[in-house]
C-alpha positions in Angstrom: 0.0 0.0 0.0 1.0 3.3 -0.9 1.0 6.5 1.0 0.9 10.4 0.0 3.4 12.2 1.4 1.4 15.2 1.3 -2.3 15.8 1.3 -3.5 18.1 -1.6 -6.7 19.4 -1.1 -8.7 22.0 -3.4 -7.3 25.1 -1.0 -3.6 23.9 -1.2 -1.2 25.5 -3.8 0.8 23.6 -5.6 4.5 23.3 -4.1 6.9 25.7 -6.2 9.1 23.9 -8.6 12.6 23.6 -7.5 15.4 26.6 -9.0 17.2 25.7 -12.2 20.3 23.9 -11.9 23.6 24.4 -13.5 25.8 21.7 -14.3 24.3 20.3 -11.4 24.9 22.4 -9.1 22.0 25.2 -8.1 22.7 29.4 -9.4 24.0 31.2 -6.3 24.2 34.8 -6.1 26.4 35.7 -3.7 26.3 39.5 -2.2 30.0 40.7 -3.6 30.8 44.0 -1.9 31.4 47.4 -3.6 34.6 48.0 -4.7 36.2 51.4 -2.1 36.3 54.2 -4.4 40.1 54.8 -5.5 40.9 58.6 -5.7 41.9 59.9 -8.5 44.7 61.8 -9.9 48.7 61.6 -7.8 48.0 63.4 -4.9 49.0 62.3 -1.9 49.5 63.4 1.4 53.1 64.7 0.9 52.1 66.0 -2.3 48.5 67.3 -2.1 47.0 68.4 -5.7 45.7 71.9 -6.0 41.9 72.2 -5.1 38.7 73.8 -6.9 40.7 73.8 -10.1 38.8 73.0 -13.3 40.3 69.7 -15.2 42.8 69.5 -17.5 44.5 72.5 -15.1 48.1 72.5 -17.2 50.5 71.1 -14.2 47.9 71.7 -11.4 47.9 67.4 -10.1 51.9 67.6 -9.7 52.5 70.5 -8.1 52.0 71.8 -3.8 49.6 74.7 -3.5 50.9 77.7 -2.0 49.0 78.4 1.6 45.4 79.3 1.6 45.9 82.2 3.6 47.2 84.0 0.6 43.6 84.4 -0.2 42.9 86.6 2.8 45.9 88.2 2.6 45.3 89.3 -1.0 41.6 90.6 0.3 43.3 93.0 2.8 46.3 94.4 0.8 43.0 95.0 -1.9 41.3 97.6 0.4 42.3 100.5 -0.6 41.7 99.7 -4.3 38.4 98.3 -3.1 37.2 101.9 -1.6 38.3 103.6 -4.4 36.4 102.1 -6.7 33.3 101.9 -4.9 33.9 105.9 -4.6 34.0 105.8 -8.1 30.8 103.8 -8.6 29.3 105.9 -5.9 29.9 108.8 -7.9 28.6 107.9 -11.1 25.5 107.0 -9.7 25.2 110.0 -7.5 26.3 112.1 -10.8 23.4 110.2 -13.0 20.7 110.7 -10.2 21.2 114.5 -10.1 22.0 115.5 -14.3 19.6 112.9 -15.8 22.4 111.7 -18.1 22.4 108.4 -18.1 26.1 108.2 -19.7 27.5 109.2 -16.5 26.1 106.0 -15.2 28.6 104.1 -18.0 31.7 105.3 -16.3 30.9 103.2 -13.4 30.5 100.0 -15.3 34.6 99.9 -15.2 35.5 99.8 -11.7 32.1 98.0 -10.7 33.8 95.0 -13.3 37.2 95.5 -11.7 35.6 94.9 -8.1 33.7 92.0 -8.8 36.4 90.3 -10.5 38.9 90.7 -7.9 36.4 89.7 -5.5 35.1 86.5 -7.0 38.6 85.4 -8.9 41.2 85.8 -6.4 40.3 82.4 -4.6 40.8 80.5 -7.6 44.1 82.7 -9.0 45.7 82.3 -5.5 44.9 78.0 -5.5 46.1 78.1 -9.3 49.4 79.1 -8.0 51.5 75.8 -7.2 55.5 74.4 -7.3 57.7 71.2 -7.1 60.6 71.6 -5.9 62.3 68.1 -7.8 65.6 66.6 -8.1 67.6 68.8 -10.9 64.8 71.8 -11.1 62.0 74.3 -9.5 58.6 74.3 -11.5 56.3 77.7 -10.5 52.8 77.1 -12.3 50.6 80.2 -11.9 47.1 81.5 -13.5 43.8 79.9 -14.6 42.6 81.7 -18.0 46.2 82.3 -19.1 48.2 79.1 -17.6 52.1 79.7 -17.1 54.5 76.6 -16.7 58.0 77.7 -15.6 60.9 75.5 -14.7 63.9 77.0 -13.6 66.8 74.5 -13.3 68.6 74.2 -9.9 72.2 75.1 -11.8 70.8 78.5 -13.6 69.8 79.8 -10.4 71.9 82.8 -9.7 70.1 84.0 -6.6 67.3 83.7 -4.0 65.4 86.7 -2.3 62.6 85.9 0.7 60.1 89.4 0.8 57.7 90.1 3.1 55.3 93.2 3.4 53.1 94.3 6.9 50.3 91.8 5.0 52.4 89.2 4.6 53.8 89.3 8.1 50.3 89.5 9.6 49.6 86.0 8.2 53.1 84.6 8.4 53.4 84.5 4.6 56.5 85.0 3.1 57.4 85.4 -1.1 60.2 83.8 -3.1 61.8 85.6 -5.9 64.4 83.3 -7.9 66.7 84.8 -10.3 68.0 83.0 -12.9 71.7 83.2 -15.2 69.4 83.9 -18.4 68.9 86.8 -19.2 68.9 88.1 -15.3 65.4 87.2 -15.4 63.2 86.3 -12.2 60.2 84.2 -11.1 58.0 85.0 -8.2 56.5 82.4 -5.6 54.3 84.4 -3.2 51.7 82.6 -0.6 54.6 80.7 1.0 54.6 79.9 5.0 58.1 81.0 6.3 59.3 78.2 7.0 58.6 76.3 3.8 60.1 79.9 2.3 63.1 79.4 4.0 63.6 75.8 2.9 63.1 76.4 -0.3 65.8 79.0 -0.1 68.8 76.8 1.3 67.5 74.2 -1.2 67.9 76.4 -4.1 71.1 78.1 -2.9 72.3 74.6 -1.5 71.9 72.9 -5.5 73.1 75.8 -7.6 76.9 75.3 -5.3 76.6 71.8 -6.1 75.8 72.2 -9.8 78.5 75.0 -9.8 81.4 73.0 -8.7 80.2 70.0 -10.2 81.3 72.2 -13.5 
């Protein structure tokens, strides 16, 4: 005699077939974590690439970003040229008000350019400005719209000059002017901390001796 294993009654579903097999064996999905997110570009944290650059920045992923506080810096040696032209501005609308010609107005729309400019693109000139101080040269990259690329090798350096003005001392910023053999020509690396300014001094003047009696 023969029994059912299981009862099936008119308010019983039918059991659900069993999943597809694959070369005998059943599919198996298994949960495969997400791959971490790699950064991109060769920053690192001994060489940190510039930030809030737009891509394809000429130079901007190799090179150390001068201090941020070059920014603020920038801002208060700006002042004076600030008030001016908001005198000017001032004026122009003041003169407009009181002739009724409305070209008076239009001499404003120069300084009110100059103002907004300076105001809005100086963050992104002063994280634009970066350097690599490498085994046989200096590279200074500077600007955003117009992109310069310099490389001054450690043997044409003739000599090294540290600046600072009452701004720059206020924020302990310090700038490096490099002269080179050719030409008597010079580069300029402002937004540098002292220290670093200093370093890059003895390094500069420490190679070019080196170069010099390697000769």
């Amino acid at each position: 005699m023969t029994f059912p294993s299981e009862e099936s009654g008119p308010g019983t579903a039918p059991a659900s077939p069993a999943p597809a097999a694959h070369g005998g064996r059943a599919a198996v999905s298994p949960d495969v974590p997400a791959e971490p997110a790699i950064p991109a570009g060769p920053a690192s944290a001994d060489r940190p690439a510039i930030p809030d650059e737009p891509d394809g920045l000429l130079g901007a992923g190799a090179l150390r970003p001068v201090s941020e506080k070059l920014i603020r810096a920038r801002y208060v040696a700006g002042i004076v040229g600030y008030v001016i032209w908001l005198l000017m501005i001032a004026a122009a609308i003041v003169g407009t008000v009181l002739t009724g010609w409305w070209w008076i107005a239009a001499l404003g729309v120069a300084p009110l350019i100059l103002l907004l400019q300076s105001l809005i693109l100086t963050p992104r000139r002063v994280r634009a400005i970066g350097y690599l101080d490498a085994e046989e040269d200096l590279t200074i990259a500077a600007g955003v719209m117009f992109r310069s690329v310099q490389t001054i090798p450690y043997g044409r350096v003739q000599s090294v000059k540290i600046d600072e003005g009452p701004v720059d001392r206020r924020y302990g910023l310090a700038k490096l002017t490099v002269t080179t053999a050719a030409g008597a020509s010079s580069v300029t690396l402002p937004g540098l901390p002292k220290e670093e300014a200093e370093r890059l001094r003895e390094l500069l003047t420490d190679r070019g001796i080196e170069n010099m009696a390697a000769l």
